[in-house]
Chimera marker file (.cmm) of the C-alpha trace (Angstrom):
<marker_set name="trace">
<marker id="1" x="51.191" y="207.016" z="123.139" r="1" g="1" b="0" radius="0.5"/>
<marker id="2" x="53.095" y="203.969" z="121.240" r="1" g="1" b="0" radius="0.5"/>
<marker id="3" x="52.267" y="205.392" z="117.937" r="1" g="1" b="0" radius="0.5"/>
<marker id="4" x="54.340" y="209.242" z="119.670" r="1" g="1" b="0" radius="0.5"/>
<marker id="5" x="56.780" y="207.392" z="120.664" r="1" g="1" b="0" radius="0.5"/>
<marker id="6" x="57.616" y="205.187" z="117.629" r="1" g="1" b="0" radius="0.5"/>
<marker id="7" x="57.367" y="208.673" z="115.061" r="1" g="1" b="0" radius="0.5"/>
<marker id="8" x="59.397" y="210.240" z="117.903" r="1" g="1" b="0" radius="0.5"/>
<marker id="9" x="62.612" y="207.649" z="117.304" r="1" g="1" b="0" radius="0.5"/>
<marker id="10" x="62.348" y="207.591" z="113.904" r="1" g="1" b="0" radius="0.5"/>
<marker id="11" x="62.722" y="210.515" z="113.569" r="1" g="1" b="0" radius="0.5"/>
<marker id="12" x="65.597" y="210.671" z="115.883" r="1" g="1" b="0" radius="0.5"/>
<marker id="13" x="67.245" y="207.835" z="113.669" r="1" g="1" b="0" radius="0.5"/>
<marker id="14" x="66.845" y="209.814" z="110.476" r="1" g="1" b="0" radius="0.5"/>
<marker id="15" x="68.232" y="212.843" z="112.184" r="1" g="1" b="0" radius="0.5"/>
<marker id="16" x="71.265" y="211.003" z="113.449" r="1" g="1" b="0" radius="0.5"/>
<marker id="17" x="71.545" y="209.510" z="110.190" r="1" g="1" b="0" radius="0.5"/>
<marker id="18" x="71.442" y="212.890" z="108.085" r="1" g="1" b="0" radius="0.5"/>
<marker id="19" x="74.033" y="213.972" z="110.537" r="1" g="1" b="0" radius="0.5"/>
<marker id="20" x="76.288" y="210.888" z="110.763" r="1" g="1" b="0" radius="0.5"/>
<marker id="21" x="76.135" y="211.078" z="106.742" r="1" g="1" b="0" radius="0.5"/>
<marker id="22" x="76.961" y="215.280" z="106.495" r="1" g="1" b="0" radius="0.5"/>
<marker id="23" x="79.716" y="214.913" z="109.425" r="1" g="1" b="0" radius="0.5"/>
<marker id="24" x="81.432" y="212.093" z="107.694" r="1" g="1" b="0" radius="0.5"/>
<marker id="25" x="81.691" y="210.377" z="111.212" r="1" g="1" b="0" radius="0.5"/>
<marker id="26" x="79.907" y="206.938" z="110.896" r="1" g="1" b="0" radius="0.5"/>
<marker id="27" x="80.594" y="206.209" z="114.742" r="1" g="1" b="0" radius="0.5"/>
<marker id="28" x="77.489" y="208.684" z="114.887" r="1" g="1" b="0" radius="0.5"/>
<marker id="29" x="75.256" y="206.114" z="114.328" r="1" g="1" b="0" radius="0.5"/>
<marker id="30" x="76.325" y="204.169" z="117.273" r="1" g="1" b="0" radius="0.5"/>
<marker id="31" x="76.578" y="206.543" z="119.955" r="1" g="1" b="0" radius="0.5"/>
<marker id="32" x="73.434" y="208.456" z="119.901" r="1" g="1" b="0" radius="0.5"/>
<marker id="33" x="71.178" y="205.658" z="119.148" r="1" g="1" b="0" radius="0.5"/>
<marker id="34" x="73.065" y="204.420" z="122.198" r="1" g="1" b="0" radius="0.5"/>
<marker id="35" x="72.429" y="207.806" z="124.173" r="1" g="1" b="0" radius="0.5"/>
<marker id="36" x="69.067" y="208.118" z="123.263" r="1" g="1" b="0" radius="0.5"/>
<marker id="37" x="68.031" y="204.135" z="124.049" r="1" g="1" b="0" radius="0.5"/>
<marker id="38" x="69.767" y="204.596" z="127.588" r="1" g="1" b="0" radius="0.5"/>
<marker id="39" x="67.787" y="208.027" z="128.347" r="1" g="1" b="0" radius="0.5"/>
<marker id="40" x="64.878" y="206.668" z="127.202" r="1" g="1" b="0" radius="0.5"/>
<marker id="41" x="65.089" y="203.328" z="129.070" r="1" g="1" b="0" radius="0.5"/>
<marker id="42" x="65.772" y="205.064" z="132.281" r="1" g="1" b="0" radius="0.5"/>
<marker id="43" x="62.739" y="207.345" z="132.507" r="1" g="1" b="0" radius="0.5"/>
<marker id="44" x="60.487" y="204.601" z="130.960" r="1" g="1" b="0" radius="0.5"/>
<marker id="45" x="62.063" y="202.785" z="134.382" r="1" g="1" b="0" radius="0.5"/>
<marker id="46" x="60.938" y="205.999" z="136.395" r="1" g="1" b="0" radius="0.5"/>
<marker id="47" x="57.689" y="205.647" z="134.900" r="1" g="1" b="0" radius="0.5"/>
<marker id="48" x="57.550" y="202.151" z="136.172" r="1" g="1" b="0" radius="0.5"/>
<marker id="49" x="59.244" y="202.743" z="139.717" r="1" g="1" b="0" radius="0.5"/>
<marker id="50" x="56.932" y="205.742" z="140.075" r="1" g="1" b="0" radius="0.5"/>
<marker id="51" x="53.716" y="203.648" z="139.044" r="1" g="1" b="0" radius="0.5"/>
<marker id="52" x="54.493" y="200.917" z="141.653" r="1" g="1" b="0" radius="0.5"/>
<marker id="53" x="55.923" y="202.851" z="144.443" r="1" g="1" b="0" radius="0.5"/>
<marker id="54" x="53.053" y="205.362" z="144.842" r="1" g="1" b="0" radius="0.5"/>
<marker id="55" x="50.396" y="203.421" z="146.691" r="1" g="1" b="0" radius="0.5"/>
<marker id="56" x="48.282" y="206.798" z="147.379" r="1" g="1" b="0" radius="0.5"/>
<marker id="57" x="47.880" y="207.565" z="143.523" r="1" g="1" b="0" radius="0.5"/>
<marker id="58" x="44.331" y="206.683" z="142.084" r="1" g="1" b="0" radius="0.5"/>
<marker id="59" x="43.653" y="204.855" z="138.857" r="1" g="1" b="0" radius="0.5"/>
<marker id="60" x="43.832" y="207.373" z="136.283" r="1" g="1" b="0" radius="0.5"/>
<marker id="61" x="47.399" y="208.533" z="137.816" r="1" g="1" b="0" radius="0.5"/>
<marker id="62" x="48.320" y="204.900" z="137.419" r="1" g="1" b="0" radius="0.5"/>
<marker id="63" x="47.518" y="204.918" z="133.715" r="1" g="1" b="0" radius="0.5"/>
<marker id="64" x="49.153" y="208.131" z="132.950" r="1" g="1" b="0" radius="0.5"/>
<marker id="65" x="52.332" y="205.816" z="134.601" r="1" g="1" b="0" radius="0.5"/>
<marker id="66" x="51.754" y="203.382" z="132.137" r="1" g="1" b="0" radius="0.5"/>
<marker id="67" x="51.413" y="205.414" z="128.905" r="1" g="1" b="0" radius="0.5"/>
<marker id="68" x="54.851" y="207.359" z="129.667" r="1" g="1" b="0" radius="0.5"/>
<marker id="69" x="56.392" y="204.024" z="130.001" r="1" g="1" b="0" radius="0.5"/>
<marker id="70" x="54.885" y="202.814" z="126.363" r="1" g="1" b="0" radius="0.5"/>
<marker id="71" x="55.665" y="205.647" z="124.977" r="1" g="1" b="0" radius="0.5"/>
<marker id="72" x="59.278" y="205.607" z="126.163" r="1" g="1" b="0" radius="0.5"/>
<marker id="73" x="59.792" y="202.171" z="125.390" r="1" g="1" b="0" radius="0.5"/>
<marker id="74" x="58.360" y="202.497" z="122.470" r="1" g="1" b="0" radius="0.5"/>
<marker id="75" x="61.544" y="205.271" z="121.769" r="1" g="1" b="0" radius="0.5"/>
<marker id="76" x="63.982" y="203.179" z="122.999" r="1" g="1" b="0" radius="0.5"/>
<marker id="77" x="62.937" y="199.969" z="120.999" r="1" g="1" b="0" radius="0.5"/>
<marker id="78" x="64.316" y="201.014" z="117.534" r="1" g="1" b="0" radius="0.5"/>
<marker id="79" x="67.126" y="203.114" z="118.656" r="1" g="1" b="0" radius="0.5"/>
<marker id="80" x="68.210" y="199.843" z="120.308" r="1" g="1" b="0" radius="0.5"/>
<marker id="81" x="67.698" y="197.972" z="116.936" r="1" g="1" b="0" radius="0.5"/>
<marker id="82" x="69.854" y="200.422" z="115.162" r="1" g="1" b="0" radius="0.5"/>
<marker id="83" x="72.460" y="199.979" z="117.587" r="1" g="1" b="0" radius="0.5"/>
<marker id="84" x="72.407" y="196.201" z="117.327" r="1" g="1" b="0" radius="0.5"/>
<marker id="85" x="72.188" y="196.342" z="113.436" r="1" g="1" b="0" radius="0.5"/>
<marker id="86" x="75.528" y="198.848" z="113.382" r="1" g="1" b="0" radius="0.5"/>
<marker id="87" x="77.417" y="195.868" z="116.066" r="1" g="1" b="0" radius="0.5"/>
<marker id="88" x="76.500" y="193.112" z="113.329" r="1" g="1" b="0" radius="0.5"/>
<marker id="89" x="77.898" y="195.148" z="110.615" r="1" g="1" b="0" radius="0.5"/>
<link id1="1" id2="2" r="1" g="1" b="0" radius="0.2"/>
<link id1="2" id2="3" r="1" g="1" b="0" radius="0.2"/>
<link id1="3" id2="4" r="1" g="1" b="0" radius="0.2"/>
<link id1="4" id2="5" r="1" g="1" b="0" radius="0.2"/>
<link id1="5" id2="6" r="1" g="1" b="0" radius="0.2"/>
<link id1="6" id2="7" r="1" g="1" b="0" radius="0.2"/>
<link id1="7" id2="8" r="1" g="1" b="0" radius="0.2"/>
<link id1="8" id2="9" r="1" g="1" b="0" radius="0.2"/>
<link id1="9" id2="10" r="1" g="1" b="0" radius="0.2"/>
<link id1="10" id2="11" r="1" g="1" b="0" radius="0.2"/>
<link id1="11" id2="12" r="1" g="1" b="0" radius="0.2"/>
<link id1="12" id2="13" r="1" g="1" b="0" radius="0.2"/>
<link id1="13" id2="14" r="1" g="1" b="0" radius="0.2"/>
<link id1="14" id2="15" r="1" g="1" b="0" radius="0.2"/>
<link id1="15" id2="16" r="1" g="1" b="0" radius="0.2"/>
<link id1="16" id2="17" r="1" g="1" b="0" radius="0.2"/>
<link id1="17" id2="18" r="1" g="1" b="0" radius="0.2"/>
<link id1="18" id2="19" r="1" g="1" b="0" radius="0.2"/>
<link id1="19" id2="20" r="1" g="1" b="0" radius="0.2"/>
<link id1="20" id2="21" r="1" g="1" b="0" radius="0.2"/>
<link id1="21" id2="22" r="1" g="1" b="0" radius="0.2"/>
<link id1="22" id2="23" r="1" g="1" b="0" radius="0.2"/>
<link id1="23" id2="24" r="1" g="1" b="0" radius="0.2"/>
<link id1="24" id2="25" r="1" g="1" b="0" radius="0.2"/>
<link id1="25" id2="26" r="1" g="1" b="0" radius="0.2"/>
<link id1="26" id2="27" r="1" g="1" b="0" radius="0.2"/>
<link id1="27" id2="28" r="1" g="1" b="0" radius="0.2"/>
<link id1="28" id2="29" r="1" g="1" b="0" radius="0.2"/>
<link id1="29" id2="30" r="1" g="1" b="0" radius="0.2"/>
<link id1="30" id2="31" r="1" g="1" b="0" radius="0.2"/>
<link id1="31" id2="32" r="1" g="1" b="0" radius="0.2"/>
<link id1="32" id2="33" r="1" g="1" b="0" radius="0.2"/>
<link id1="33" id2="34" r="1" g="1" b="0" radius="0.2"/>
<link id1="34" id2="35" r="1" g="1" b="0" radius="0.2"/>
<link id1="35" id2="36" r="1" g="1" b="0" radius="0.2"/>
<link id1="36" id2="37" r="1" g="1" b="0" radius="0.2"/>
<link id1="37" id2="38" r="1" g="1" b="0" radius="0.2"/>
<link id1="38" id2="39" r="1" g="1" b="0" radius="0.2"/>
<link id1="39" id2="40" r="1" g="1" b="0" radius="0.2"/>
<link id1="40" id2="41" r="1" g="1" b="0" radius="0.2"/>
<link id1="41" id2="42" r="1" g="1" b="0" radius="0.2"/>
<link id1="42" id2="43" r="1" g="1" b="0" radius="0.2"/>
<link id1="43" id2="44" r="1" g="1" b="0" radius="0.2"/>
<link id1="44" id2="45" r="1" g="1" b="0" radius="0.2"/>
<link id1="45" id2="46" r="1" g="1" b="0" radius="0.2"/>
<link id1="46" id2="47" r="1" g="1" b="0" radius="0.2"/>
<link id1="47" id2="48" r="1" g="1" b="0" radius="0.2"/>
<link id1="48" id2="49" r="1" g="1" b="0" radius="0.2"/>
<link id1="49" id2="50" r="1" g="1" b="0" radius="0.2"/>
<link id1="50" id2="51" r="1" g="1" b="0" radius="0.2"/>
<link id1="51" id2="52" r="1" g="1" b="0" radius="0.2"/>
<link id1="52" id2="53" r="1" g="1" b="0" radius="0.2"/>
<link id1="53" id2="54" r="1" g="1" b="0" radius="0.2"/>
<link id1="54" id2="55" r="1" g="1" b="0" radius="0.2"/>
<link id1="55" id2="56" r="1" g="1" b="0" radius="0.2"/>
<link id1="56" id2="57" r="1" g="1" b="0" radius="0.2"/>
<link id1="57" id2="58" r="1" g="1" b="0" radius="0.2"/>
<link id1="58" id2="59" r="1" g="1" b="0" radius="0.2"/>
<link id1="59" id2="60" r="1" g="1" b="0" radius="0.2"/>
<link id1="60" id2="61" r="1" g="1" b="0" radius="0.2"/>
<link id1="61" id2="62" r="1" g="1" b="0" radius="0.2"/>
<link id1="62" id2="63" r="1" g="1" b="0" radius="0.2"/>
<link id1="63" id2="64" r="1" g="1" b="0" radius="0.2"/>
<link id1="64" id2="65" r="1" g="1" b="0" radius="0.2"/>
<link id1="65" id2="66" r="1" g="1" b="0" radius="0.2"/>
<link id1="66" id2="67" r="1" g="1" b="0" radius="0.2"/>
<link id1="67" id2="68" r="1" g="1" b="0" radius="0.2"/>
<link id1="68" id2="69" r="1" g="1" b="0" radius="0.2"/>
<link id1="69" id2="70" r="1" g="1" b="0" radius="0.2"/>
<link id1="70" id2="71" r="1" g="1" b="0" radius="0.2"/>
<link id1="71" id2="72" r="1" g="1" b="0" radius="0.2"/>
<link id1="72" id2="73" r="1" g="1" b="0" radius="0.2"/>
<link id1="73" id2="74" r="1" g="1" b="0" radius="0.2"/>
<link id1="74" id2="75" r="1" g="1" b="0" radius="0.2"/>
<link id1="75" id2="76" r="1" g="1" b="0" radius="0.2"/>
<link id1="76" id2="77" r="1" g="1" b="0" radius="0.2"/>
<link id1="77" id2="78" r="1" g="1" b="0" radius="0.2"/>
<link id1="78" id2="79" r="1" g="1" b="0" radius="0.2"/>
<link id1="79" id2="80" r="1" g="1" b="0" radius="0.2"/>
<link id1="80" id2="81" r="1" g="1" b="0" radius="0.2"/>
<link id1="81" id2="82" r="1" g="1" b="0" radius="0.2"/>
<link id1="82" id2="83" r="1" g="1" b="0" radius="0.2"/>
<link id1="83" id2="84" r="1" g="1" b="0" radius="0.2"/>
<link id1="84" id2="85" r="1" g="1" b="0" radius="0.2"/>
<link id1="85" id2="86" r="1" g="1" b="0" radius="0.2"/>
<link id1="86" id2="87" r="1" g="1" b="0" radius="0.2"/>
<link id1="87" id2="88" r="1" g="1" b="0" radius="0.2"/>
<link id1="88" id2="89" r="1" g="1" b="0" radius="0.2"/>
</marker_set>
């Protein structure tokens, strides 16, 4: 699920990229890093709510919890990074 997740925002960042460099609008590469890190974040935060509010749901159900969170960590990770990296520059 990691490894999903990871190809999944990199290839969101080289999308955004592509278009940021087409459009001509740099800000681009701030704001949908920034959109997609927030989305992300908040149903990888689901995931988790979800895993430790449902006291009825057996193990397996549990892990399936756990691999969407990775995996949509593991999107909002480098989408984050980008973001950061545009602020310092």
């Amino acid at each position: 699920m990691v490894k999903k997740g990871l190809i999944t925002a990199i290839a969101g960042l080289i999308i955004t990229l592509s278009i940021s460099y087409v459009t001509g609008i740099r800000g681009l590469i701030y704001y949908l890093p920034l959109v997609i890190a927030g989305v992300s974040t908040a149903f990888a935060l689901d995931f988790l709510i979800c895993r430790f509010g449902n006291k009825e749901a057996s193990t397996s159900e549990k892990k399936d919890y756990v691999d969407g969170f990775k995996k949509f960590i593991s999107i909002s990770i480098p989408n984050l990074i980008a973001v950061f990296i545009y602020i310092i520059n």
